[in-house]
N, C-alpha and C positions, 0 to 999 in steps of 0.2 A: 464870480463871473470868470470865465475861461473864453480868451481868443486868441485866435491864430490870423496875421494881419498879415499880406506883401506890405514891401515899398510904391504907393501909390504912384508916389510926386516919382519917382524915378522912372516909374511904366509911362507915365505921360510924357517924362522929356524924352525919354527915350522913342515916343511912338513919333509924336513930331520931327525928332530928326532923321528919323524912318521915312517919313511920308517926305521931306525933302531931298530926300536922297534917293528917292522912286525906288523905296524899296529892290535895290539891286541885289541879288546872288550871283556869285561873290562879290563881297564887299570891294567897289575901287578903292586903289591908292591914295585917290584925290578927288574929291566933286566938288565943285563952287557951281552954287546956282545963281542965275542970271536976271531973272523975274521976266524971263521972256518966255514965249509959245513958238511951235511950229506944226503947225496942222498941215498934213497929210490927205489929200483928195484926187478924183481922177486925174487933175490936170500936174500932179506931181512926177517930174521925171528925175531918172536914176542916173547919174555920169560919174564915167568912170575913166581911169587915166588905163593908158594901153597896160594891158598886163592883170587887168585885172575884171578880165567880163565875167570872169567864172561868178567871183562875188559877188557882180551886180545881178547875176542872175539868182544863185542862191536868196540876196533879196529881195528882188521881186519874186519870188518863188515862195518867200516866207510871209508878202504880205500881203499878195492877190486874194489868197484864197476867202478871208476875213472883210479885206475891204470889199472888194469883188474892184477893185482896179486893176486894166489893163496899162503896166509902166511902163512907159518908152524908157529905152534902154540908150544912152548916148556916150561913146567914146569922144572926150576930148583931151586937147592941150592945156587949154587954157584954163583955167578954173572957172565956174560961171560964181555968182553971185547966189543966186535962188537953187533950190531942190535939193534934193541930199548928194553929197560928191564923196567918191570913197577915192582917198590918194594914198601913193608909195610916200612917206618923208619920215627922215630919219628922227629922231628927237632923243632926251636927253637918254633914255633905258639903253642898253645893253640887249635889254633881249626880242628876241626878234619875233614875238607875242605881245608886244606893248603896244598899246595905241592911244591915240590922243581924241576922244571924239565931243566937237563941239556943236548947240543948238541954240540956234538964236530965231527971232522971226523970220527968218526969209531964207534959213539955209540948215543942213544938218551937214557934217563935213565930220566923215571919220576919215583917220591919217594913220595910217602902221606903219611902223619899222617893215615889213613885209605883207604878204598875201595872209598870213596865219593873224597877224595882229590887225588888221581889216576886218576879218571875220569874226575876231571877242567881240570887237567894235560893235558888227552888226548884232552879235548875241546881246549884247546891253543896252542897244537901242530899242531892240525886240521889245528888254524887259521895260525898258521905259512908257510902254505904249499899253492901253487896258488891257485887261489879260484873254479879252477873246481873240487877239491877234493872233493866239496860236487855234484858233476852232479853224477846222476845214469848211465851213459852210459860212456862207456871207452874209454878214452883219449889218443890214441896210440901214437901222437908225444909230448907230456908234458914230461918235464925233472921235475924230485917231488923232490927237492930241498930245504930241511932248513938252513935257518941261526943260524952258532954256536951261542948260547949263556948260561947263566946261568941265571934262573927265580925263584925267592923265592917268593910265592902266596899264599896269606891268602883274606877270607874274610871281610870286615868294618864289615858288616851285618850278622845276622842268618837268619834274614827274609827277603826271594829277591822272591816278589812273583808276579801273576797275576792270577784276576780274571775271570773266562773265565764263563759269562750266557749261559745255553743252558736251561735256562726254557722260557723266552722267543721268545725265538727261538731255534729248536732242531735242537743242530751240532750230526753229526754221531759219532759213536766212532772210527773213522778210523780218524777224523779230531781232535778229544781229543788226540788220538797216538799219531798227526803230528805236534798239539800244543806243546804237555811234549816235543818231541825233537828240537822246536824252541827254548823253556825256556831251555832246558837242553844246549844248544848252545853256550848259553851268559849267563849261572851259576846259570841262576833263579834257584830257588827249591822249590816252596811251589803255588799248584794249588789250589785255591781257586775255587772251585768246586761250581757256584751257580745254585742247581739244584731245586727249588721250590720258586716261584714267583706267581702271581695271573692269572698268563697266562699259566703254564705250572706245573704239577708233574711229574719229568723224574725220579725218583727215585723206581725201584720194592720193593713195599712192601709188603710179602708173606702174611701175617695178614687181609692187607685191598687191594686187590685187585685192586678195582674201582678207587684209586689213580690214577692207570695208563691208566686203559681201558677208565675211564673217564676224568680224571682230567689231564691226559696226550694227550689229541688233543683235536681241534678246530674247528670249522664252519662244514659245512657239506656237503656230496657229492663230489664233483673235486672241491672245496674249500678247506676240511678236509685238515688239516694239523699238524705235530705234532711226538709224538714217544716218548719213554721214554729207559733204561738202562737197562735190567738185572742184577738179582745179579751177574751173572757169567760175563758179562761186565764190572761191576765194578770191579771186584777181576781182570781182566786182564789187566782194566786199571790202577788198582795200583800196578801189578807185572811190568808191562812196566813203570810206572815210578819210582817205587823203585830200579830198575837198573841203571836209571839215576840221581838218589841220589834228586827226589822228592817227593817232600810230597805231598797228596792229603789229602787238607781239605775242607769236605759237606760242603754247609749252607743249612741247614732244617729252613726255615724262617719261624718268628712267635713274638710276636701273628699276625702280620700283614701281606700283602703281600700272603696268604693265602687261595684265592678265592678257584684255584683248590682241594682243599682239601676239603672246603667247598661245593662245587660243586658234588663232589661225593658222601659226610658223609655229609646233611646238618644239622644233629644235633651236630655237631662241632662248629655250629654258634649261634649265640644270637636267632634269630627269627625263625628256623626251616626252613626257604622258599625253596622252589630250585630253583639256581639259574642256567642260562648256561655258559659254557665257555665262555670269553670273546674275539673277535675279535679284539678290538681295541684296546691301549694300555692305561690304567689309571692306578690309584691306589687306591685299589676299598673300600670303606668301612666296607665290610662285613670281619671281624677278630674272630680269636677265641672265644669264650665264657669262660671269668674266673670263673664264677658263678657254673660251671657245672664238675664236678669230672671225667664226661665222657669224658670229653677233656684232662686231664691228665693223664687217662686212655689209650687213645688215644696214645699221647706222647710216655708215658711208651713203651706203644710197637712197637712204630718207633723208638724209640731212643736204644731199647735193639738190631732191625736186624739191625741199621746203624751202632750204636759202631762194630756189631759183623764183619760187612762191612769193615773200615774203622781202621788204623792200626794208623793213626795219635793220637797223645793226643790231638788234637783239635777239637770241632765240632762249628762251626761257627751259630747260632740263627738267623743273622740279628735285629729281637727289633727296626729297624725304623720306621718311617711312619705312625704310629701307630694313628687313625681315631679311637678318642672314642666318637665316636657318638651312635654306637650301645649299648655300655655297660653303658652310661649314660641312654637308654632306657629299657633294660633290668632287668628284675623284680630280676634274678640270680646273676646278676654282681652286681646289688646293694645290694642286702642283703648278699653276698659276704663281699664288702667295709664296711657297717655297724658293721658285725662281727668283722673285723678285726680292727675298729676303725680308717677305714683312711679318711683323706681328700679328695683326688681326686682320678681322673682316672691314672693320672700319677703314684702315689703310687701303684695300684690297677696293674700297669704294671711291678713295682718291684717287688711286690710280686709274680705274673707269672713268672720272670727270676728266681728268688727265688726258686719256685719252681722247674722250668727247670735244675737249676746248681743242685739241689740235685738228678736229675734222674741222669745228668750227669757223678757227683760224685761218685757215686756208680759203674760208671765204670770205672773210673779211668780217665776220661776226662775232660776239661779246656774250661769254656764256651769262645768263642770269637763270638763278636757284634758290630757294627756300633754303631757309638756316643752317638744317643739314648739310649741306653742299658748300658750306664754307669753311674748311679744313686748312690745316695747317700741311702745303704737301702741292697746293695748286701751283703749276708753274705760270700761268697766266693771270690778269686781274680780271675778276667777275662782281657782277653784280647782285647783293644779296638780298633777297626778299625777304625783310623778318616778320614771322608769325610768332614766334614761341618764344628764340630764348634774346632776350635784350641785352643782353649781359655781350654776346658776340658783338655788337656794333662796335665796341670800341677799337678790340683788338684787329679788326675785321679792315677798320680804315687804315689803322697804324701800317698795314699792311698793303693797305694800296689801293683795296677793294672800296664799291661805292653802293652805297645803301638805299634802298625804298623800305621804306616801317610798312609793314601791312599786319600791326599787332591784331590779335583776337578778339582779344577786352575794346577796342575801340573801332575796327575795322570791316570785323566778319558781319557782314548784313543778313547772314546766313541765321542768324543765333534773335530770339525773340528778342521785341525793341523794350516792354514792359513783362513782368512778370505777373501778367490779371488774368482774372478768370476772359472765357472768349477768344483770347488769341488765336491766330492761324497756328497750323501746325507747322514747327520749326525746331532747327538744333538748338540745344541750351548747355549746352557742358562748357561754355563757353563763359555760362552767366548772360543777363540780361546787356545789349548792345543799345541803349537810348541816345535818341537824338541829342541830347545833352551834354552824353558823355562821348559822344561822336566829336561835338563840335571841341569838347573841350583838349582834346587831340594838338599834343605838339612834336613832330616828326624831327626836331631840333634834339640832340643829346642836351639837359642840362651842363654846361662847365664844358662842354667841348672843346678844345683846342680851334683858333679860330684856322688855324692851317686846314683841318680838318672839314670844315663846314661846305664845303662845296660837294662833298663825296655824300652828304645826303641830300640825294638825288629828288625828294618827297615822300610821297603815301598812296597808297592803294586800297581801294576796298575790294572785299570779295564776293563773291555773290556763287559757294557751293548750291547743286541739286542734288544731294544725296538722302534729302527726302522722299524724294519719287519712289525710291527701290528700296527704302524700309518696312518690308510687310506691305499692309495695306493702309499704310498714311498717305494724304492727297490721292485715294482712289479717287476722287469726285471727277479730279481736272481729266483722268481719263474720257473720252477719247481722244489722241494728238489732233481731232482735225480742229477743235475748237481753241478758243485760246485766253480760257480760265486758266493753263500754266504761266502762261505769260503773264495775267492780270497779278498772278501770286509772285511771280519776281519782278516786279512794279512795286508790288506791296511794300518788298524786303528792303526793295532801293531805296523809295522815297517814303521819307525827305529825307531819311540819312547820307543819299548821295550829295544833296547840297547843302549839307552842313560839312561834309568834308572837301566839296568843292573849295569849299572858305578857307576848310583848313592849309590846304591846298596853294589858294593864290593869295588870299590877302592877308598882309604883313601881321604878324602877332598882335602888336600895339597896338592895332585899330579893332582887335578882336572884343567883341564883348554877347555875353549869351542872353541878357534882355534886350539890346539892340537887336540881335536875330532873328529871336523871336519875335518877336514885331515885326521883323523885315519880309520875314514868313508867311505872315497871315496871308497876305496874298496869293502868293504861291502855289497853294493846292488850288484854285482855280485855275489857274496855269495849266496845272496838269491835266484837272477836268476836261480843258476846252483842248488841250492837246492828245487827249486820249490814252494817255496812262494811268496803272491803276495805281493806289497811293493806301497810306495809313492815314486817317484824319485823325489829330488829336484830341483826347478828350475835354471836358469843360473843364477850366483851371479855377481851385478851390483857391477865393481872395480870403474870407475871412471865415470863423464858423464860433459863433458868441452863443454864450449860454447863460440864461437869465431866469433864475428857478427852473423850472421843470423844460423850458421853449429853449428851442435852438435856431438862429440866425443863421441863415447862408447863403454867402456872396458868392457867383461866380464868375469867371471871364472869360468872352468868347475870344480864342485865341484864333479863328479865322476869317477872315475880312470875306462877307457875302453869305456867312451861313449863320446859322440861328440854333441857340441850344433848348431844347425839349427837354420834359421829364415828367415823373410820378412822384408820386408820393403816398402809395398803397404798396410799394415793397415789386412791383410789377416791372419787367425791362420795357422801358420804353421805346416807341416806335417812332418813324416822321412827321406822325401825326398824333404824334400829345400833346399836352397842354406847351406852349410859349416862354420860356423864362422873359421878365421883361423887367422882375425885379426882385429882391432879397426873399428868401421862401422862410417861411415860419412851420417849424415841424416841434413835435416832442419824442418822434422814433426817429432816430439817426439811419438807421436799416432801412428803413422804408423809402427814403429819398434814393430816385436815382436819373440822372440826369445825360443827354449824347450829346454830342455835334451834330447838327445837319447841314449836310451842302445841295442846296437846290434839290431836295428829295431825293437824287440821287445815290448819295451815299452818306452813312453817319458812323460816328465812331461807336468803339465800345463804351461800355457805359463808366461815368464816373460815380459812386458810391463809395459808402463807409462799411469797409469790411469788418467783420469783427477778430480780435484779437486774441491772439497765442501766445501771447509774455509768457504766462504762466507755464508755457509749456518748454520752453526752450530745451531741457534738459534732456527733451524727448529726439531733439535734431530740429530737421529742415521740412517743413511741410509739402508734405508727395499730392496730400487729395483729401477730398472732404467727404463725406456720406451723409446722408437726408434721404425723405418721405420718395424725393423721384428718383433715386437710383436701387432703392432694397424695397424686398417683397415681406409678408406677416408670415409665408408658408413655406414659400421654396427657395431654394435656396438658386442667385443669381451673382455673375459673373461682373467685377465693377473691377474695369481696369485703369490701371496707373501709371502716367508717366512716369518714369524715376529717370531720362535720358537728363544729363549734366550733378542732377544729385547724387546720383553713383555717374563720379568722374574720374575712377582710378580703381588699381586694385587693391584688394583688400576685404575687412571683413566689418560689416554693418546688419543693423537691427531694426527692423519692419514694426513699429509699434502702432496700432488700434486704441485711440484715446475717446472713450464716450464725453460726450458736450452735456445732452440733453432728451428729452422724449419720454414718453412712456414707456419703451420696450428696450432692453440690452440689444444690442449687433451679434450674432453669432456666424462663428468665423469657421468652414469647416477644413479650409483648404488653401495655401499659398504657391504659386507657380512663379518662376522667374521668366525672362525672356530677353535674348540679344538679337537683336533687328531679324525678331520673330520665331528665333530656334529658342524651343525651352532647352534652359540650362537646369533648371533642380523644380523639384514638388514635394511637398510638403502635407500634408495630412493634419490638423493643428487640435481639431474642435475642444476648438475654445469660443470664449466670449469677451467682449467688452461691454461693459455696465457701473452700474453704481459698486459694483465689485467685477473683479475680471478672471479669469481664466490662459491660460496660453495667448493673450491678445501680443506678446511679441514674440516677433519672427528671426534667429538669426540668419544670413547668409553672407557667401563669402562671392568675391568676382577673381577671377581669374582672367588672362588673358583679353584685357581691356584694350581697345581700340579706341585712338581719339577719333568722335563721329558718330560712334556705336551707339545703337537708340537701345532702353533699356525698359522694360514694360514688366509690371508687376498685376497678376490676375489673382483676385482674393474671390473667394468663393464664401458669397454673404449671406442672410437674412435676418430680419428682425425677428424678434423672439414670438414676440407677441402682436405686435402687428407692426408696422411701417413707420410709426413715429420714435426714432429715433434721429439722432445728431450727432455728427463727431467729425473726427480729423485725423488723417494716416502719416505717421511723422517716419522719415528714414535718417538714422546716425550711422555717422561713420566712426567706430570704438578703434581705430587705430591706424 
């Protein structure tokens, strides 16, 4: 007998203490329940002490729509007794996002150190209440029911942020709106605003015009795609999340990353050329010109309308990626460098941030920059975004500078959550990003100096679009007026954004990852009824017993309101399969395959028993599979390969063709490489894979690798003898 068992007893203490603690994201500080109730009906009024009607309207704004009550809104002095009262009082925190909110029968009473800590308040009161609270349509039989308790709520972090790209791919400002009150939901507060990349300037700037009419769209005709911001967009999009206690922070990238700017002003760049927008997704070489005073000219007056834009003390640079291949050609960049008596181009990029913090300075702003940008050379303290290298935080404080982790491996939502068949199409050179190891995320250096600990600022997630304009991946979400794009960066967010919310606010020591999950299950109805699009997770494998030839298996719906389906003829199952209602008896393991269902609506991918490649390890890292639906008995047909994240560097690797099974060999006549769609090399092979093989491996080498860069391999196939074949495409990297 063979099985595979969870902790039972641990999932049940665990779920209970979930369900008393109304499942909240992020976890409070503190909850003591009360064993009281406070029901919510028309006759419920809102009061609010002077200073804070904005609140009480955002509340009745978040609950009319569900209950269908109209809430008398009442400023007073004096406290009443009964309805929900939101007050200013200071209490024991420090930070002025803490609040204290209590629920007894007759009254609900949230209390912040400030306007911003009234408002967690309201968000956790939110989550305390059924989760169609968030549906826009009114719920006539819901009884709106909280559980008494007492909640003392401070943030771990100052910095609980996400990055949302719309340079290279432009979200509407209605979908910026509908992101600040996602973040604002789960406590984020800080939008890292990445509006200029080499594919996009969404930014108006009254000065230079052509930024936007040009350097803001792409390709041409019923191709043309693209848009950019208003000043007056921008001021509404940070009056709408200034209400919701966040901050919007630009990144005006530079010197790299840069293209569109270039593109429109090409005397911004080292060579004068012009260049056009780019369609596909790279990272283009062409970067500012340090040599030329016209560039910091330039600057100067984008940084004078963005400060004037932009209320945050932060303006975000970027400073990655930075391709000095031009300014080592450059007759200005170098007599630049010579003046200034420096070594290399690396210096040469100091002194550009150098320059940048002093336009900054002047208005009272704090440069912040990705890794790159944190050099030994900066006359000012900035703020570091680390993606890459971890190793800089240490030195990086000793120095003075203050840190947000926006690591890759735990951060980038951009980068697929599981590695299974079905997923959306996303980056992966990154490796798989799961909710798990999201949560498991601690933005604390181990062994820090505790002098040091205040300079890490928190975490951020990222949310790149540079799938849009690899080739034709996510063609579907074409056309912009619909908003499949948006439902796909919904996808990427949730729930990994509120597993990092937690990481975010509540204290390590209270952190535990079967607690969450449990706290979770609720949650994606949340989203349902709030209209975001989300990942549902699969059915969780409890146990799987085997007992002569019959296999046992358990599983557990990790979603509170949905129900898991499935088959067991080897078939993906739909909304409408059979019922899991209790332990399934099979003797093919393949054949079982099981979803999530939420209200018909929506269901996960499926969970299944893949079959296994031990045997092959020595072949690498599995690129793709071949079977009866992708090759033909005669002709010869076209079966393309992800290889994006498994070629993650350069170097030289080997494309091998391993036969599994079937009646017929694979005959291989032809390999073609491809970077986000330009062939790089072709191959000619005819060969075979079979019970004996032929040329079935490929070598090839990469060159000038881009982090980002999507990498697709086209094999030109067919079965020998007819279609029943089986196998597996393995890529190693030999050095």
């Amino acid at each position: 007998m063979t099985k595979i068992l969870l902790p039972i007893f641990f999932l049940m203490c665990f779920s209970k203490l979930s369900i008393a603690q109304n499942n909240i994201i992020p976890l409070p500080e503190s909850y003591k329940a009360n064993g009281q109730r406070f029901n919510i009906n028309k006759g419920t009024k809102i009061y609010y002490q002077n200073g804070l009607k904005e609140q009480a309207t955002l509340l009745a704004s978040a609950l009319s729509p569900a209950t269908g009550f109209d809430f008398e809104l009442k400023e007073v002095k004096t406290l009443p007794s009964n309805g929900i009262v939101l007050v200013v009082s200071k209490n024991a925190s420090n930070s002025r996002e803490s609040y204290t909110l209590s629920v007894n029968n007759q009254q609900v009473k949230i209390a912040g150190n400030s306007s911003a800590g009234i408002f967690y308040g309201i968000q956790t009161l939110l989550q305390m209440l059924p989760v169609e609270i968030y549906n826009k349509e009114r719920k006539k039989s819901k009884i709106w029911t909280i559980d008494g308790a007492i909640i003392n709520d401070a943030p771990a972090y100052a910095w609980r942020g996400m990055m949302l790209d719309v340079s290279r791919y432009f979200f509407s400002k209605e979908y910026v709106l509908k992101f600040i009150d996602l973040m604002a939901m789960y406590k984020m507060n800080v939008l890292h605003f990445h509006l200029i990349d080499d594919a996009g300037w969404r930014l108006e700037i009254i000065k230079y015009p052509k930024l936007t009419s040009i350097g803001g769209w792409r390709g041409l005709g019923a191709e043309k795609t693209g848009g950019y911001y208003t000043q007056k967009d921008i001021r509404e999009i940070i009056a709408y999340a200034d209400k919701r206690n966040v901050e919007v922070v630009p990144e005006i990238e530079l010197p790299a990353h840069t293209l569109a700017a270039i593109v429109a002003y090409p005397y911004l760049g080292c060579t004068n050329q012009q260049f056009i927008m780019p369609t596909q997704h790279s990272i283009s070489k062409e970067i500012y010109c340090v040599g030329k005073e016209r560039t910091f000219e330039f600057l100067e007056d984008v940084f004078k309308e963005t400060t004037a834009l932009f209320p945050s003390k932060y303006i975000h640079i970027g400073g990655d990626e930075a391709n000095y291949s031009r300014w080592k050609e450059c007759t200005d960049c170098q007599k630049k460098k010579n003046e200034l008596g420096l070594k290399n181009e690396s210096e040469l990029q100091v002194y550009f941030n150098n320059r940048v913090q002093s336009i900054l300075k002047k208005y009272g702003k704090t440069l912040v920059g990705w890794d790159e940008a944190i050099e030994d050379g900066l006359k000012e303290k900035m703020v570091g975004m680390i993606w890459n290298d971890k190793k800089k935080i240490a030195k990086a404080v000793e120095q003075g500078h203050s840190i947000v982790q926006s690591l890759t491996a735990y951060c980038y939502f951009d980068m697929l959550e599981k590695n299974i068949p079905g997923e959306v199409q996303t980056a992966s050179w990154a490796g798989p990003v799961s909710l798990e190891r999201v949560y498991s995320f601690n933005p604390m250096l181990d062994n820090l100096d505790e002098k040091y600990r205040s300079q890490i600022l928190g975490a951020s997630g990222t949310l790149w679009a540079d799938q849009f304009i690899h080739g034709n991946k996510l063609a579907e979400m074409v056309p912009l007026n619909e908003n499949r794009s948006e439902q796909y960066f919904d996808y990427l967010a949730l729930p990994r954004l509120s597993a990092l919310a937690e990481v975010c606010w509540t204290p390590v020591k209270l952190k535990n990852w079967t607690a969450f999950e449990s706290r979770m299950s609720t949650h994606y109805q949340r989203y349902q009824n709030a209209g975001y699009g989300f990942r549902l997770p699969q059915p969780k494998l409890v146990s799987n017993t085997k007992v002569d030839s019959t296999y046992t298996i358990t599983l557990q719906n990790v979603v509170k309101g949905a129900e898991i389906r499935y088959t067991t003829d080897g078939s993906f199952p739909t909304p409408y399969a059979t019922v899991y209602t209790q332990p399934i008896k099979i003797t093919n393991l393949s054949n079982f395959w099981a979803i999530t269902v939420l209200n018909r609506q929506q269901y996960s991918l499926p969970f299944y028993f893949p079959d296994k490649y031990d045997r092959f390890k020595k072949l690498g890292v599995l690129a793709a599979e071949w079977g009866p639906s992708n090759i033909k008995e005669k002709d010869f047909t076209t079966l393309e390969i992800n290889a994006t994240g498994t070629v993650n560097a350069n170097g030289n690797f080997i494309l091998t063709f391993q036969y599994i099974g079937g009646e017929s060999r694979l005959d291989i006549n032809s390999i073609s490489i491809y970077k986000n769609g330009n062939k790089l090399a072709e191959e000619t092979l005819n060969g075979y894979a079979g019970t004996s093989t032929k040329n079935n491996s490929y070598p090839f080498t990469i060159n000038n690798y881009e982090t980002g860069a999507a990498f697709t391999i086209k094999a030109n196939i067919k079965g020998q003898i007819s279609n029943d074949s089986k196998g597996a495409i393995f890529i190693k990297k030999v050095d």
